[in-house]
C-alpha positions in Angstrom: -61.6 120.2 -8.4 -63.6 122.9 -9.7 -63.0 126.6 -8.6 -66.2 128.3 -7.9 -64.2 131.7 -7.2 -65.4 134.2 -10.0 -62.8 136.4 -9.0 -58.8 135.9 -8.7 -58.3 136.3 -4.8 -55.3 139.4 -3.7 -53.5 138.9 -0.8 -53.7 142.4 1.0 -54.0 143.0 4.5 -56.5 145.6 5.1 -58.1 147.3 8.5 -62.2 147.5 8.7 -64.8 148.2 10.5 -67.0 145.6 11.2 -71.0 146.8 11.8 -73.1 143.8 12.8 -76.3 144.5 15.0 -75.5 148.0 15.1 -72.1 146.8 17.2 -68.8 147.7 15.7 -66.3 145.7 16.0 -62.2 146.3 14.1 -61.0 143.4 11.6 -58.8 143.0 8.9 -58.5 141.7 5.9 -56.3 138.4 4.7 -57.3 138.2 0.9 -59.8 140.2 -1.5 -61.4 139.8 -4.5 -63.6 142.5 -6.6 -66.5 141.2 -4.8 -65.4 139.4 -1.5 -62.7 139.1 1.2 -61.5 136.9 3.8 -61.7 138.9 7.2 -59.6 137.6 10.3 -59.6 138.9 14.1 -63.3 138.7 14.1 -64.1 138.0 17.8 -68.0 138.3 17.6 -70.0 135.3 16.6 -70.9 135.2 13.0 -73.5 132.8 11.4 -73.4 132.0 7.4 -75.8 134.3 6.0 -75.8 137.3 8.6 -75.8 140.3 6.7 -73.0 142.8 8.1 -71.7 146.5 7.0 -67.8 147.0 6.6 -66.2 150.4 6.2 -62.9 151.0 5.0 -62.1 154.8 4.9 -65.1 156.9 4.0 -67.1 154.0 2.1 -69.8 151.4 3.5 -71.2 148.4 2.0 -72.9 145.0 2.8 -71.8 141.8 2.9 -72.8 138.1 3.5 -70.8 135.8 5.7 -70.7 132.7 3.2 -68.3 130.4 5.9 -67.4 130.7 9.4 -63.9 129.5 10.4 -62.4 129.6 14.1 -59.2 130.4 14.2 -58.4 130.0 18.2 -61.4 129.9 20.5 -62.0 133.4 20.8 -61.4 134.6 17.3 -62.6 133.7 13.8 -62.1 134.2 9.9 -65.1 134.8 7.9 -65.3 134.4 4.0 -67.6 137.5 2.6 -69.5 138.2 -0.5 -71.0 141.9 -1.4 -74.6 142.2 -1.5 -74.1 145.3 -3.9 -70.8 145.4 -5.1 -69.0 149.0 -5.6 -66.5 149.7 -7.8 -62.7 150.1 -5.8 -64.7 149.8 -2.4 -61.3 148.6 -1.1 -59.3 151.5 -2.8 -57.2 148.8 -4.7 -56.7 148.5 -7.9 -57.4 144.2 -9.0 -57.4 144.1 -12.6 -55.1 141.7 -13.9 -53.8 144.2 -16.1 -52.3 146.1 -13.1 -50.7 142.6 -11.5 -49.0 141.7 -14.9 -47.4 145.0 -15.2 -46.2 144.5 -11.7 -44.6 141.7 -11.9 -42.8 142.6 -15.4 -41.5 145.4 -13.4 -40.1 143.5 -10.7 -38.5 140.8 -13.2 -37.3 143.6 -15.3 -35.9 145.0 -11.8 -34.1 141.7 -11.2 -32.7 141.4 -14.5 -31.2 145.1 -14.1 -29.9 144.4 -10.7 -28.0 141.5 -11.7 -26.7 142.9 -14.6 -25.3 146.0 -12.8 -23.4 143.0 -10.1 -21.8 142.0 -13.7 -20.8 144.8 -14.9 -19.1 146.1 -11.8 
């Protein structure tokens, strides 16, 4: 199956604010990428295509709703790509550089942790 992500996806729960029609509505975030995320606790109808504003902090952009998915029958997760991507709009750093370091950090934590159990 090919992957027709163009960015690695970040699991990160964030809170937005979702601007469709002028109506705001609160959301959150499930997964992000440079250029997208996957919003849950939408419970306003969404169409693939609508054009919506999210704020998170201080900063606005748009976004297009690529896929609608409902969740229960009054709430929905919506797959979103930025019409003009900013850079850090989420205020998260994604390089890859930044996830390798992280988790050679937390190995090297686990190495130093069990060696300390040995030595005791």
């Amino acid at each position: 199956m090919l992957n027709r992500r163009k960015s690695q996806r970040r699991k990160m729960v964030l809170p937005v604010k979702v601007s469709i029609d002028s109506v705001t509505h609160l959301a959150h975030t499930i997964d992000i990428t440079d250029v997208g995320a996957r919003l849950a606790a939408l419970r306003t109808q969404l169409k693939p295509g609508t054009v919506i504003t999210l704020q998170r902090g201080s900063k606005k952009a748009k976004f297009r709703v690529e896929w609608i998915r409902a969740i229960a029958s009054n709430e929905l997760q919506a797959g979103i790509e930025s019409v003009d991507p900013q850079k850090n709009f989420w205020g998260v750093n994604l390089s890859d550089r930044e996830l390798e370091a992280e988790k050679e950090m937390k190995a090297l934590l686990t190495l130093l942790s069990s060696c300390s159990k040995s030595v005791t």
